[in-house]
C-alpha positions in Angstrom: -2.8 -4.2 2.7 -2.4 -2.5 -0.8 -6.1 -2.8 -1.5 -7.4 -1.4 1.9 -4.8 1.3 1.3 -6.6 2.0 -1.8 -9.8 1.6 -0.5 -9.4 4.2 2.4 -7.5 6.4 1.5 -7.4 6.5 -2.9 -4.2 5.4 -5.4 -1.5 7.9 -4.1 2.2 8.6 -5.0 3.3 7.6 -1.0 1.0 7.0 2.0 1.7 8.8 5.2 3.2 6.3 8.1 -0.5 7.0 10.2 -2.3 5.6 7.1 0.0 2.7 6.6 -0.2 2.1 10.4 -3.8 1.9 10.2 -4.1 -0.8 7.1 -1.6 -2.7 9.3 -4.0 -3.2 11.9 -7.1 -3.5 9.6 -5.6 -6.1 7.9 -4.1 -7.8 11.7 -0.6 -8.0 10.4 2.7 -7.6 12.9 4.0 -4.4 13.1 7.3 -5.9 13.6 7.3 -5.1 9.6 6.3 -1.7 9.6 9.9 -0.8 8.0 9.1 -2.8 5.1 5.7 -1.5 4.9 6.7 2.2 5.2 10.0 1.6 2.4 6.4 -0.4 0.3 4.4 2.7 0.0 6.5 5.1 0.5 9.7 6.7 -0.8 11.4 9.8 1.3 11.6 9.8 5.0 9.1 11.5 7.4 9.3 13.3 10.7 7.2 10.4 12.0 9.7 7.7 9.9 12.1 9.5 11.9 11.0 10.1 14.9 8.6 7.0 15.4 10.7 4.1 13.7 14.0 5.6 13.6 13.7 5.4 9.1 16.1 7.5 7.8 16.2 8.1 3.9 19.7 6.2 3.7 17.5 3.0 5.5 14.3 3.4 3.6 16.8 3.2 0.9 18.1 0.3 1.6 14.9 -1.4 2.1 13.5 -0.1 -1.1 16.1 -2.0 -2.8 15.9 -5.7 -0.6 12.1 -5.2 -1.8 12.9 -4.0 -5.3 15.2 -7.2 -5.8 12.4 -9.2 -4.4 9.6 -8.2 -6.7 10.2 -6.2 -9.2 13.3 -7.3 -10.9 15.9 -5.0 -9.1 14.2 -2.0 -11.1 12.8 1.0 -8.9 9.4 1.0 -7.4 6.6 3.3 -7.1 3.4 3.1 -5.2 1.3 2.3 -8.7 4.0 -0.6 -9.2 2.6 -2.0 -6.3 -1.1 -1.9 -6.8 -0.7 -3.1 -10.0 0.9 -6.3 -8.7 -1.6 -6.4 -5.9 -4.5 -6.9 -8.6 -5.7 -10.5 -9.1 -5.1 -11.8 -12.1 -8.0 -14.1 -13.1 -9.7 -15.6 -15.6 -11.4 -12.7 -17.7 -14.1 -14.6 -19.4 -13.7 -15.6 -23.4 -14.1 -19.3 -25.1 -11.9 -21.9 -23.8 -10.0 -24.0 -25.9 -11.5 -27.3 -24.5 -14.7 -28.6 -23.9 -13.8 -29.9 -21.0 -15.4 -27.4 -18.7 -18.8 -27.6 -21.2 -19.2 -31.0 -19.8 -18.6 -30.2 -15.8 -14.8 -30.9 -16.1 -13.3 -28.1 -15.2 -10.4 -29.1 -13.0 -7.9 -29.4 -15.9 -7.7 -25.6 -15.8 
């Protein structure tokens, strides 16, 4: 969700809840978990948090912390926090210490 986030609507400080609504159907996930996601990429409360999902800041709060716990050590969360854990972290290139791979063995690694 983070990267189609990113991808529609640019690296932001907090996404608006009809943006986050949107990934959540481009990507085909419940919104049973829109809470979560709206306390994920975003940090105050909204007419629509309100008024939609019933999100006030003491909740969103709350939820910021479950999540914080969760993923980040109990330390607080922004929305760059959570597009740098959304990166993949792969293999970069650079020699390998083996030549394993050099002679079609690669599953080792």
């Amino acid at each position: 969700m983070t990267l189609v986030l990113a991808k529609g609507y640019g690296a932001q400080d907090q996404f608006t809840v009809p943006q986050i609504e949107a990934a959540i159907k481009k990507c085909r996930l419940n919104m049973q978990y829109i809470p979560y996601a709206i306390a994920l990429y975003r940090h105050e409360e909204s007419n629509r948090t309100l008024r939609l999902y019933r999100l006030d800041q003491r909740f969103i709060d709350i939820l910021r912390r479950e999540i914080s716990e969760w993923f980040f050590d109990g330390y607080d969360f922004r929305t760059k926090d959570v597009f740098r854990m959304a990166k993949p972290r792969a293999w970069r290139g650079g020699h390998m210490r083996s030549s394993a791979n050099r002679l079609g063995i690669g599953a080792i690694y």
